[in-house]
N, C-alpha and C positions, 0 to 999 in steps of 0.2 A: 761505048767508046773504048776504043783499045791505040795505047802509044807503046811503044815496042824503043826502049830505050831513049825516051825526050830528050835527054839533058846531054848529048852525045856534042862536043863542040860548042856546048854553053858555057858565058862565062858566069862568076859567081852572081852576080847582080844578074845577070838572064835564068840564071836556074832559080832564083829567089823568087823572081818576077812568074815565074813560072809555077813553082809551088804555092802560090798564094795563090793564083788564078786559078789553080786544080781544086784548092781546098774551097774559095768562093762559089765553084760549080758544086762540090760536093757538099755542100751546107745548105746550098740551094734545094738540090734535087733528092736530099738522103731519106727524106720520106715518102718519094715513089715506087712502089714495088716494081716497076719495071726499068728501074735506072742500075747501071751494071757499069762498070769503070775497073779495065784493066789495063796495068801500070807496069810495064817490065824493065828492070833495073836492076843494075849492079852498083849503083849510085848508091852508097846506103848514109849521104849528108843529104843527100834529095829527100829521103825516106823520112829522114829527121825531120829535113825542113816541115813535110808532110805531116807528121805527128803532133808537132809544135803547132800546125794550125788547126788542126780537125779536132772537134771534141764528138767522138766516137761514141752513139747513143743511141737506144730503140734498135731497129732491127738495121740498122750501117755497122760494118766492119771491115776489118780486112787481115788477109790472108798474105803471110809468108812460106813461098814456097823453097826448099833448102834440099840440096844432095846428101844421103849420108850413105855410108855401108850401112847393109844388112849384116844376118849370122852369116852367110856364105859368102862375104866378104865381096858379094858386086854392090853399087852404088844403087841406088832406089830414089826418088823422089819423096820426097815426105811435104806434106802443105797441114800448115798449122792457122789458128789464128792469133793474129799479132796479139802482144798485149801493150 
């Protein structure tokens, strides 16, 4: 499953309603090896919200991906795992 910015014209109570219904799918399905959930956002209260419900265990995680400079001064992607 892939949502590509959800919370875009949500309001607080729909983004909340929203991140507890993400985190009750991923509670659900987080110990299937073929269960994959990507979330793309600039929302980083969503993120929280997201954090605040998931207790993140066994083989589930997730990944923030973030722009920085390199040495030669162009921009790179970098993807870390949250903590």
């Amino acid at each position: 499953l892939a949502l590509d910015e959800p919370t875009t014209n949500l309001d607080v109570e729909n983004k909340s309603s929203l991140a507890h219904a993400l985190s009750a799918v991923i509670k659900e399905r987080m110990d299937e090896s073929s269960f994959q959930l990507i979330i793309i956002t600039h929302d980083d209260e969503f993120v929280e919200l997201l954090r605040q419900n998931i207790q993140v265990g066994g083989t589930a995680a997730y990944y923030e991906v973030t722009r920085e400079p390199n040495s030669e001064g162009k921009y790179v992607s970098v993807i870390a795992k949250a903590a």
